[in-house]
C-alpha positions in Angstrom: -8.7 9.8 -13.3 -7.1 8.6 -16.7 -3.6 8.6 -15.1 -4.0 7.3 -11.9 -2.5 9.8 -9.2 -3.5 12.7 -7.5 -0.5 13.4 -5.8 -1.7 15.2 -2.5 1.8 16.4 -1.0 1.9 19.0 -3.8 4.6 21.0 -1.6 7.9 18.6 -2.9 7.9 20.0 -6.4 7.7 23.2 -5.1 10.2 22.8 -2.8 12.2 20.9 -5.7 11.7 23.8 -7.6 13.6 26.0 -5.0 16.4 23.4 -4.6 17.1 23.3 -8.7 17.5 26.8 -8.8 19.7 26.5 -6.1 22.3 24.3 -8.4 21.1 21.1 -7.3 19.5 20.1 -10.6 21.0 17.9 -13.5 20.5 18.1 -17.0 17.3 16.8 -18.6 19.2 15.3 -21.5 21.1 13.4 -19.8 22.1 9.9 -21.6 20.3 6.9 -21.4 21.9 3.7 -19.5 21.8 1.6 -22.7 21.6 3.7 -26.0 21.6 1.7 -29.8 20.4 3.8 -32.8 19.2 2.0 -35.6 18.8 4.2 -37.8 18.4 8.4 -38.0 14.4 8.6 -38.7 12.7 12.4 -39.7 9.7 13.2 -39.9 7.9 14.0 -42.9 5.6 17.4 -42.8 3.2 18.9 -44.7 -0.3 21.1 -45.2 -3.2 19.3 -44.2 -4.3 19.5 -47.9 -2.0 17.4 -49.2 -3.6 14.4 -47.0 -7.5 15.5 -47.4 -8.0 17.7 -44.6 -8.4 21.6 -44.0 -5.9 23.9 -42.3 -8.8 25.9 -40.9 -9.7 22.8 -39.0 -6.1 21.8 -37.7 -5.6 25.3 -36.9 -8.6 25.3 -35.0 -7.7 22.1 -33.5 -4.1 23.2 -32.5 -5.5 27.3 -31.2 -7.2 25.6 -28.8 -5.6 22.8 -27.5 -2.4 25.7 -27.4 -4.5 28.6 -25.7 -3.2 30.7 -23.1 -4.5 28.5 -19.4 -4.2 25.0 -21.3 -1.4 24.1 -19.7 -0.1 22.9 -23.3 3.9 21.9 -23.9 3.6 20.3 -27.0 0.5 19.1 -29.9 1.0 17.1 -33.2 -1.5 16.4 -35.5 -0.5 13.6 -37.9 -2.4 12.0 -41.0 -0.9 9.5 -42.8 2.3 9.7 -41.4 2.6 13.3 -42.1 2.7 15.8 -39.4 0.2 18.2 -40.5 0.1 20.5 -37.4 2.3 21.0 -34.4 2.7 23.7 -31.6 5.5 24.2 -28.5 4.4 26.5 -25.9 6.3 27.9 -23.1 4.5 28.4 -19.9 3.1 32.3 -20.0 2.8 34.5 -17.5 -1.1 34.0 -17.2 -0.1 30.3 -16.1 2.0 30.7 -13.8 -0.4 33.4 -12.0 -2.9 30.6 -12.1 -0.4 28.3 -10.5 0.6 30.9 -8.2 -3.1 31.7 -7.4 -3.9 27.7 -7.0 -1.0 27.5 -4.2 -0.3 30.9 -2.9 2.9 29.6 -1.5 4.5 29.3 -5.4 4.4 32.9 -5.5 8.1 33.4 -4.6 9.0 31.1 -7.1 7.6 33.1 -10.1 10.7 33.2 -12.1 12.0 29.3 -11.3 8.3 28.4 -13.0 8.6 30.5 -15.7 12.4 29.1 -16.3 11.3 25.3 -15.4 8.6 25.3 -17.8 9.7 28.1 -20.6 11.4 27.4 -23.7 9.5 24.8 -25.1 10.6 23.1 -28.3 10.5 19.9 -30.5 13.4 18.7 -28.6 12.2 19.6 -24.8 11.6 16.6 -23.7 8.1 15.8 -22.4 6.7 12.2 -19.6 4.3 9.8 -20.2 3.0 9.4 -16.7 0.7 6.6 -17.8 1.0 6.7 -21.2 3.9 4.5 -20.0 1.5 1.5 -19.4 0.4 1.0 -23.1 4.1 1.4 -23.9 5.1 -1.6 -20.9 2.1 -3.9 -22.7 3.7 -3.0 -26.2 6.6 -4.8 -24.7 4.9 -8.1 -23.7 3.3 -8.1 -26.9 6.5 -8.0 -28.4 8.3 -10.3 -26.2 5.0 -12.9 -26.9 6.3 -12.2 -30.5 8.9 -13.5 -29.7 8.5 -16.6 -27.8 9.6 -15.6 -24.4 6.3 -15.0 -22.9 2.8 -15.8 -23.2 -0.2 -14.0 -22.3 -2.4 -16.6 -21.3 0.4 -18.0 -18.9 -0.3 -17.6 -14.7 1.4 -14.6 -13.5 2.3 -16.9 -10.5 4.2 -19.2 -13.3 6.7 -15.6 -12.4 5.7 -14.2 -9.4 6.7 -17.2 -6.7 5.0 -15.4 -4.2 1.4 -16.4 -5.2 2.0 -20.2 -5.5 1.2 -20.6 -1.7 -1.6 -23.2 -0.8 -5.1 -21.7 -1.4 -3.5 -18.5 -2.5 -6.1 -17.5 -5.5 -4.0 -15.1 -7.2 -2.3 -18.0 -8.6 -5.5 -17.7 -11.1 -4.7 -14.6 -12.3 -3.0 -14.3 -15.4 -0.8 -11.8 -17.2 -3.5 -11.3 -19.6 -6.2 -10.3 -16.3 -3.2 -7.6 -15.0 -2.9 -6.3 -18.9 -6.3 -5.7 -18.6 -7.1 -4.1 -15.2 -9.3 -7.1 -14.2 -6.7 -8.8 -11.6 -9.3 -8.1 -8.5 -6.7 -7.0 -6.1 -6.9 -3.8 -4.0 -4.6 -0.6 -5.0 -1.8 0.1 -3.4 -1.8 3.4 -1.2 1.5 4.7 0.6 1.5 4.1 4.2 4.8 4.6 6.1 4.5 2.1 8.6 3.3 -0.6 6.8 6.3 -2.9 6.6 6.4 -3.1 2.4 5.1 1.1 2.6 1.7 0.2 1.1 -1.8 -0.1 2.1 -5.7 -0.8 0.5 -6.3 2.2 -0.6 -9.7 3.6 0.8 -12.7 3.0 -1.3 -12.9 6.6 -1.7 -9.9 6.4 -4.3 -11.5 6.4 -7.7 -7.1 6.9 -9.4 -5.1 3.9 -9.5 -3.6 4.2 -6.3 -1.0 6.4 -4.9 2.6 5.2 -3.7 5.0 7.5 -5.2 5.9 7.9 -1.4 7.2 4.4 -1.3 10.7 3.5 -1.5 10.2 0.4 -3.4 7.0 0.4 -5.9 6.9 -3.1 -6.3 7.0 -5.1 -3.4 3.6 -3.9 -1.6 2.0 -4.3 -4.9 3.3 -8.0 -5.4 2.0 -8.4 -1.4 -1.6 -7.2 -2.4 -5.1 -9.5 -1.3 -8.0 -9.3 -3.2 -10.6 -6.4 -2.8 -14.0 -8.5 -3.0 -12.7 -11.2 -1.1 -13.5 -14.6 -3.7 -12.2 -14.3 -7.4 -13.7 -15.8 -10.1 -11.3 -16.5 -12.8 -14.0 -16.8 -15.2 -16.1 -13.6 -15.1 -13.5 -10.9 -15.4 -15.4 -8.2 -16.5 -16.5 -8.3 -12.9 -13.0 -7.1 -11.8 -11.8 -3.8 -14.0 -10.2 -1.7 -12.0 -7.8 1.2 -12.6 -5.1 -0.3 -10.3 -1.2 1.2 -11.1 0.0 -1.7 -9.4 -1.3 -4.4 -12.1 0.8 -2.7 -14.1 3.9 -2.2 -11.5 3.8 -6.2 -11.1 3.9 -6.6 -15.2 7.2 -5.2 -15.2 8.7 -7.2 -12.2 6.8 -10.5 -14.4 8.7 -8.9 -17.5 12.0 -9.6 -15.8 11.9 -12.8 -14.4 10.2 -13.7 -17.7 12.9 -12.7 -20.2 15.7 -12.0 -17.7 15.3 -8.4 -19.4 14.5 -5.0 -17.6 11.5 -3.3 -19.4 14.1 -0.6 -20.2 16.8 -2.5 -21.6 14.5 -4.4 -23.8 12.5 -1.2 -24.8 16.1 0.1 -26.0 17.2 -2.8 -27.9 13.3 -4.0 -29.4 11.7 -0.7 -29.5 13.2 2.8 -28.6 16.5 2.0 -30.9 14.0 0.6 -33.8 12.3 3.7 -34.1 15.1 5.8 -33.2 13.7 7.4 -30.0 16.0 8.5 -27.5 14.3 7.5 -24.1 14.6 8.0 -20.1 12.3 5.7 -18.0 12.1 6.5 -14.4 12.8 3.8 -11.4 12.0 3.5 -7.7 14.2 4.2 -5.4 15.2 0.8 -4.2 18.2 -0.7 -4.2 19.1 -3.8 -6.0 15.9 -4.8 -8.0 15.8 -4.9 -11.6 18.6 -2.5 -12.2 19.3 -0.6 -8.9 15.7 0.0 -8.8 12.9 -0.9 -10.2 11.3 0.2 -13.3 8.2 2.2 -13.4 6.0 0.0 -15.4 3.2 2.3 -15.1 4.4 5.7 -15.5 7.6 7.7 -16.2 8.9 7.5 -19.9 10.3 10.5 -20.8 11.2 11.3 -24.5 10.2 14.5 -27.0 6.6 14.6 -28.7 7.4 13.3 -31.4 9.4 10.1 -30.1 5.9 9.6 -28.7 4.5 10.0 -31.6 6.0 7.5 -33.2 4.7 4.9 -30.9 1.2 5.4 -32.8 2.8 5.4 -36.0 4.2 2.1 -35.3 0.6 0.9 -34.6 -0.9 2.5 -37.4 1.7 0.8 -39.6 0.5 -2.3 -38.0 3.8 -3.0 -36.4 5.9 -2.2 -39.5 8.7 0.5 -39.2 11.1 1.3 -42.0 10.1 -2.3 -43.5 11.0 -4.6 -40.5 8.5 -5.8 -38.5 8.5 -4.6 -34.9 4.8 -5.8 -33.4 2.8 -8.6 -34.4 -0.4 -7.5 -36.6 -2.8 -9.4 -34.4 -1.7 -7.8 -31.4 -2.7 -4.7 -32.4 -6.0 -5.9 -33.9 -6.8 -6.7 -30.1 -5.8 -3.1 -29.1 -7.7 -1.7 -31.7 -10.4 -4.4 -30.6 -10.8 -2.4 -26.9 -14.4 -1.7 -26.3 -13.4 0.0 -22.8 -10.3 -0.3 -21.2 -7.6 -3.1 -22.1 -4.0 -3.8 -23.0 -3.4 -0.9 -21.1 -5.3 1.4 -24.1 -8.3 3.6 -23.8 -11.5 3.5 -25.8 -12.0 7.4 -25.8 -15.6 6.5 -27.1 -16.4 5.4 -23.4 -15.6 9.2 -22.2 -18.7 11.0 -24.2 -16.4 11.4 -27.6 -19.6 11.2 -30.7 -17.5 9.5 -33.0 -20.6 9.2 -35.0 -20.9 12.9 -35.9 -17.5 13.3 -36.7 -16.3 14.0 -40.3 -14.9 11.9 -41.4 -16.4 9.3 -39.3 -14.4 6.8 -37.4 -15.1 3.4 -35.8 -13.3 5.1 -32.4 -10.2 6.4 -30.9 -7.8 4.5 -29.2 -5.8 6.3 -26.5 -2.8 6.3 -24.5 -3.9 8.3 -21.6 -1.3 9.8 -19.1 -2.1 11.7 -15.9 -1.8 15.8 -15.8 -3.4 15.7 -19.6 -0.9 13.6 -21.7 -2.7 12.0 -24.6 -1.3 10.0 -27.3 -5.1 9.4 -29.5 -4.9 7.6 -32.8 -7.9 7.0 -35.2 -7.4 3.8 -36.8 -9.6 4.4 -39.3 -8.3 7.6 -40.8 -5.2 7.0 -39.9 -4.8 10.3 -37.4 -2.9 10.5 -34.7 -3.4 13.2 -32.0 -0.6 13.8 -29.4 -1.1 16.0 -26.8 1.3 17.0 -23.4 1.5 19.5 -20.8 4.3 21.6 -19.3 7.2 19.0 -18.4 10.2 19.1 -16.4 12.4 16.1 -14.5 13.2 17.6 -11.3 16.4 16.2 -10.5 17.6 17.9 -7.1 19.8 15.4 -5.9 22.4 16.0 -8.6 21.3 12.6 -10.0 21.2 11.7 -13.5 19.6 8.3 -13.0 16.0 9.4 -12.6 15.3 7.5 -9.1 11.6 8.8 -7.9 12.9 10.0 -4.4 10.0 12.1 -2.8 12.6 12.9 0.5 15.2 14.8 -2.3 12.1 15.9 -4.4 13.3 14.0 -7.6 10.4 13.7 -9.3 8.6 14.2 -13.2 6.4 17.7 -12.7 4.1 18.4 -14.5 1.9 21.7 -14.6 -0.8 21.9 -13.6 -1.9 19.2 -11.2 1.8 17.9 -9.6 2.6 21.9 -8.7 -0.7 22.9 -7.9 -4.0 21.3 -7.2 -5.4 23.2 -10.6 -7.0 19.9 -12.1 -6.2 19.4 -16.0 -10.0 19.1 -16.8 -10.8 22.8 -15.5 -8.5 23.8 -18.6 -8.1 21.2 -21.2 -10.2 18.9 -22.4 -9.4 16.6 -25.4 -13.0 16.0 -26.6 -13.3 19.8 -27.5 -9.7 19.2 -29.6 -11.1 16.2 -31.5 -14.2 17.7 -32.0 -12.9 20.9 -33.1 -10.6 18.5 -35.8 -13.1 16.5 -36.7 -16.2 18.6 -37.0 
């Protein structure tokens, strides 16, 4: 699965749910830890004519994607750096009798769902889940920009704990964990294994599951490799979805720049593009910043903040005249044939990009668990942003957005996280583009 959790205990959002109403809950808008705003940045908006396409198309595009049992928060068609097309939907009452019919025990809760996930707008804020990934390797890109890291360099150059004699990870470089290809098992929750997590069983086709965990990153630092050997130079032998690859890169991101992902996201990205973002930590103490930073998921900031996350890359790193990413960077994202630099080649997933009008060489993706999609189309210069119903539960009165499954702070999403209704038996983003396109 494109995000990389099925979360099994679907009870705790649930019972978060109850707990919130209760007056446990905290604002979703509450401020960042470190906040600079550049500049004030608006969108510009328009018909679809006025950049070559039809409205009957985008309207087709955006009816479906916000039908009644798609689950959709928030879609945004832009061309050209125009938003051409955009939709907010609140939950309806046909969703939540699907929720309530996927988990029979949510029944009580009608109202609490229908208030959780109503009045959706353009400043609701939606997650990333692991559209948070291609955001953390935006970062090292930018931070390689800048001389501080280097892609090719041994993660173990970082990670002391794989310099031990004979220890093979010390082959594996930060360019293998940007790619999926570091060979190592996933990490799955266990509660008494001493660092929480376990190999996964084969049987786990996500990323891995240790939401559970206390601490994200230490079991995934202490990982072995799956197929025993590792060959540093076949690496296409290795891709594997793995969250923890990407858990590591932000613990490798500190001790690199002496920066938090966060803090340096504020000051080198967020603030450049004026976005107003919340990223979500573990619930260690100590760590990067009282925690540790979810390099793999948990970014929280409206749809069109996301948005302009693909506008920066179809700008090739330019925003507002100063250059934010190196143009060769994104030529290797644009570059991916499958899966790498934490981006998606939609191509791969049964998209006919050659019967599509106009054509296009592929779309590049930013895929996020429970159906977030943030698709650009280099070529036409499209972007296609996509979320589902969003809300941070928050139950321990905390602002500071610490995953704590015991308090039930957590990001839910509808509806997958609340229910075991999977995404794909409602929305499917190949009928969207192909309804755009065709």
């Amino acid at each position: 699965m494109f995000g990389g959790l099925f979360i099994k205990r679907v009870f705790f959002v649930f019972l978060g749910l109850i707990l919130f109403s209760c007056g446990g809950g905290s604002s979703p808008a509450a401020t960042p830890s470190t906040s600079s705003t550049a500049s004030v940045y608006t969108w510009p908006t328009g018909i679809p004519e006025s950049v070559n396409l039809t409205s009957a198309k985008v309207t087709a595009a955006l009816n479906y994607a916000s039908a009644d049992q798609k689950f959709t928060q928030a879609v945004l068609i832009i061309k050209d750096g125009v938003i051409i097309g955009e939709r907010y939907n609140s939950i309806s009452d046909a969703e939540v009798n699907s929720l309530i019919a996927a988990q029979s025990s949510l029944a009580s809760t009608r109202s609490i769902l229908s208030a959780t996930f109503g009045n959706s707008s353009a400043t609701k804020l939606a997650t990333s889940w692991s559209m948070a990934k291609s955001i953390t390797s935006m970062l090292f890109g930018i931070a390689e920009d800048k001389g501080l890291l280097s892609r090719s360099t041994l993660a173990s150059a970082y990670l002391t704990e794989w310099q031990g004699v004979g220890d093979q990870r010390a082959k594996i470089t930060i360019q293998n964990l940007l790619d999926m290809r570091s060979g190592l098992h996933k990490g799955c929750y266990d509660a008494n294994a001493s660092d929480q997590m376990i190999n996964c069983a084969s049987s786990v086709t996500a990323g891995g599951s240790f939401l559970d965990a206390n601490n994200h990153l230490t079991g995934c630092i202490n990982r072995q490799f799956r197929l025993g050997t590792y060959n540093d130079a076949d690496q296409n032998s290795y891709f594997a979805y793995s969250n923890c690859d990407t858990m590591i890169l932000g613990e490798i991101f500190y001790r690199a720049t002496s920066s938090n992902i966060n803090a340096y996201a504020e000051t080198n990205l967020f603030s450049k593009l004026d976005i107003t973002a919340y990223w979500w930590r573990d619930n260690s103490t100590g760590g990067q910043d009282n925690g540790n930073y979810l390099a793999y998921m948990g970014v929280d900031m409206t749809p069109r903040d996301f948005a302009k996350i693909a506008q920066l890359l179809l700008n090739d790193g330019i925003w507002e005249g100063e250059r934010i990413l190196s143009s060769a960077y994104i030529t290797n994202i644009k570059n991916v044939s499958n899966y790498g630099l934490k981006f998606w080649n939609l191509s791969l997933y049964g998209i006919n990009t050659s019967g599509f009008v106009p054509s296009t060489d592929k779309f590049i993706s930013a895929i996020g668990f429970d159906g977030q999609y943030l698709t650009i189309d280099f070529t036409n210069k499209i972007i296609v942003l996509r979320n589902s119903h969003y809300y941070p539960v928050q139950t321990s009165g905390s602002t500071s957005r610490k995953v704590n499954i015991s308090v039930y702070d957590f990001p839910s999403t509808a509806p997958l996280i609340v229910t075991s209704l999977a995404l794909s038996d409602t929305f499917n983003i190949r009928v969207m583009l192909e309804t755009l396109y065709n």
